[in-house]
MIZA-833038 format. One record per residue (C-alpha): residue in three letters; z, x, y; residue number from 0. Coordinates in steps of 0.5 Angstrom, whole numbers, plus 500, padded with zeros to 3 digits. Each point is the difference from the previous one (the first is absolute). Layout:
BEGIN
{"ALA", {Z, X, Y}, NUM} ...
//
This chain:
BEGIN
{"UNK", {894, 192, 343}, 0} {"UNK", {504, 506, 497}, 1} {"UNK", {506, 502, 504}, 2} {"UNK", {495, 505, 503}, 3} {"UNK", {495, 496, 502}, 4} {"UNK", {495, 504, 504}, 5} {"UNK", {501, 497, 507}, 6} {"UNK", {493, 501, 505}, 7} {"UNK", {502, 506, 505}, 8} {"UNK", {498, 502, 507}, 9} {"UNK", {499, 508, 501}, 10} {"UNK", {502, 503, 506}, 11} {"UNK", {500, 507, 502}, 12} {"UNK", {500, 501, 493}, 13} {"UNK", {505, 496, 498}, 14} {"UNK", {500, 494, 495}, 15} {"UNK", {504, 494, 502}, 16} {"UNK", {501, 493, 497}, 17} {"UNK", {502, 496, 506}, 18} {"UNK", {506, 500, 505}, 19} {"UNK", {507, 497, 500}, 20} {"UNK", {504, 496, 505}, 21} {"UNK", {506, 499, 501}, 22} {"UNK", {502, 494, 506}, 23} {"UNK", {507, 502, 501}, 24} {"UNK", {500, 507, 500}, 25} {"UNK", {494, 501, 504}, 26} {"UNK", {496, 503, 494}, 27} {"UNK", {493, 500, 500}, 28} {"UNK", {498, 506, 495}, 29} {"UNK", {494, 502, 496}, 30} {"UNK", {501, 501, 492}, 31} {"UNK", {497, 506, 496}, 32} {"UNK", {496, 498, 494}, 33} {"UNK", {504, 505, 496}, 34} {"UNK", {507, 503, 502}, 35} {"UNK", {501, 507, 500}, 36} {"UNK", {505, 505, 504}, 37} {"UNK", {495, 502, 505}, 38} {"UNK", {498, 494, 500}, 39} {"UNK", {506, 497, 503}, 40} {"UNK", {500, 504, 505}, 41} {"UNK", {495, 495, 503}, 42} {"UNK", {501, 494, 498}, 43} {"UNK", {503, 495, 494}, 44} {"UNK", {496, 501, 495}, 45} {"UNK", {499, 497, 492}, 46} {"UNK", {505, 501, 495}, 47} {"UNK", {498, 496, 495}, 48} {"UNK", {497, 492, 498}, 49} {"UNK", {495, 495, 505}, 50} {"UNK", {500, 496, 504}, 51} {"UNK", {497, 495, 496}, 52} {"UNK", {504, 501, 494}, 53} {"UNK", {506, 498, 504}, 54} {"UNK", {503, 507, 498}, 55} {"UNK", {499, 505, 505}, 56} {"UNK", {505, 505, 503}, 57} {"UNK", {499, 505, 506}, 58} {"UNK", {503, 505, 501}, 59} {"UNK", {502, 503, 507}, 60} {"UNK", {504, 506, 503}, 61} {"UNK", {506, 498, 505}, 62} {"UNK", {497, 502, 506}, 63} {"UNK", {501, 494, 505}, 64} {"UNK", {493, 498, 501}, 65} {"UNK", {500, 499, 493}, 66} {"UNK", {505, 498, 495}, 67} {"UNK", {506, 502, 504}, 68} {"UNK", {502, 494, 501}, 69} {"UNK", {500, 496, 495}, 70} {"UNK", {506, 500, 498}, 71} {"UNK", {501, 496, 507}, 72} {"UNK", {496, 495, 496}, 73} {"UNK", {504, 492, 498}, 74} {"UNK", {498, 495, 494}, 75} {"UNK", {495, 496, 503}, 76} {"UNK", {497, 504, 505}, 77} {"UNK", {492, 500, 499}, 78} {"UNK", {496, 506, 498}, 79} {"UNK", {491, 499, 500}, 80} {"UNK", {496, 505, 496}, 81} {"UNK", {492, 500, 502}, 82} {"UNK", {496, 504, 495}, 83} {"UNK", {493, 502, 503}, 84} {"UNK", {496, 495, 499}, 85} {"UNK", {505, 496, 505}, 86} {"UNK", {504, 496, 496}, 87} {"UNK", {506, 499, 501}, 88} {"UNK", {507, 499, 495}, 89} {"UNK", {505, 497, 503}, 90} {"UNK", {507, 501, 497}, 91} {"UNK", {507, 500, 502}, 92} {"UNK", {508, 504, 499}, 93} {"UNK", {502, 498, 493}, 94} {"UNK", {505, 506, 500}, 95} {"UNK", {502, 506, 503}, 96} {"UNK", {503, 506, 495}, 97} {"UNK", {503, 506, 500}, 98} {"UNK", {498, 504, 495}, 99} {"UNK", {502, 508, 497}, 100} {"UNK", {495, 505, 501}, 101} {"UNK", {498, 501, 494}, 102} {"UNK", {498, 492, 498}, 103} {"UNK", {493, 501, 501}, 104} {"UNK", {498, 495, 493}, 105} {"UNK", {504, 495, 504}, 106} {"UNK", {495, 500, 505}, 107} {"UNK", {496, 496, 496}, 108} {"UNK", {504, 496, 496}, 109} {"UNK", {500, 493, 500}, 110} {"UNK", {496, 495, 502}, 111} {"UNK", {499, 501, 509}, 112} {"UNK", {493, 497, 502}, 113} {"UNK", {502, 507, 505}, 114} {"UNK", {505, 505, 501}, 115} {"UNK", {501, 506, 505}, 116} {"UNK", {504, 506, 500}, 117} {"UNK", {502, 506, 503}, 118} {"UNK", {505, 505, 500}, 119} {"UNK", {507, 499, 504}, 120} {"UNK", {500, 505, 506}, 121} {"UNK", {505, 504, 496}, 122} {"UNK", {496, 501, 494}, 123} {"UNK", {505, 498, 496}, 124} {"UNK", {498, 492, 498}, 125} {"UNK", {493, 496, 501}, 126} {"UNK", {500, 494, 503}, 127} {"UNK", {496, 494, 496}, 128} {"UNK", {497, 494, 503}, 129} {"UNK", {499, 494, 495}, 130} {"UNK", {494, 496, 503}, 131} {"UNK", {497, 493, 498}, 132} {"UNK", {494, 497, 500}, 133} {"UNK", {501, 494, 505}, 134} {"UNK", {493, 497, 499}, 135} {"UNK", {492, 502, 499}, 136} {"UNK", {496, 505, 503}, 137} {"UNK", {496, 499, 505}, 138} {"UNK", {494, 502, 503}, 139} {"UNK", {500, 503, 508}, 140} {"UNK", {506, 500, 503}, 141} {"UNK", {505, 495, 500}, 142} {"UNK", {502, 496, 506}, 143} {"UNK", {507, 501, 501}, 144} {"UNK", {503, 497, 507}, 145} 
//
């Protein structure tokens, strides 16, 4: 897969989305965008560039508390899953979190994260990045977490 990779998507109400993202010790559970946009990060994350099949994916998201608000909250270790479409499920951990200057957008996807997040700090003067790796396979359907 190139690191764009067309992911299969889910329309609703006229939006396209490539899955969801949950986020255990935040209590997260959001839906993704299949392309960011500014009017798009009102709703939900959305994708910046990259896939999930390609292990290169990174989502963008607005600070908003029921987004990527918290994030900055977030441990290495913690686990994060990402579930495309067609119910496969990524499981990764918190590599590293980074605070970065505004205007690093090219370090967003430098590197080689399986999964970064980010958004901006509730002041708008820096971004939060959260480094994530691949911590085994995809899965088909939900996995049992208990």
């Amino acid at each position: 897969y190139s690191s764009d990779a067309p992911m299969p998507v889910i329309s609703i109400q006229g939006r396209e989305y490539i899955g969801r993202l949950e986020i255990p010790s935040l209590d997260l559970i959001v839906p993704v965008l299949s392309k960011w946009s500014y009017a798009g990060l009102k709703i939900a994350p959305g994708r910046y560039s990259g896939s999930a099949y390609s292990d290169d994916m990174v989502l963008a998201g607005h600070n908003y508390p029921a987004h990527f608000g918290e994030l900055k909250g977030l441990k290495r270790g913690d686990t994060v899953f990402f579930s495309d479409a067609k119910r496969n499920w990524f499981p990764y951990e918190v590599s590293a979190v980074e605070i970065l200057e505004p205007t690093a957008i090219e370090r967003m996807v430098e590197g080689s994260w399986d999964l970064t997040l980010f958004t901006c700090t509730a002041d708008g003067q820096a971004r939060v990045a959260v480094r994530c790796s691949r911590t085994g396979e995809a899965l088909t359907g939900r996995p049992d977490r208990t």
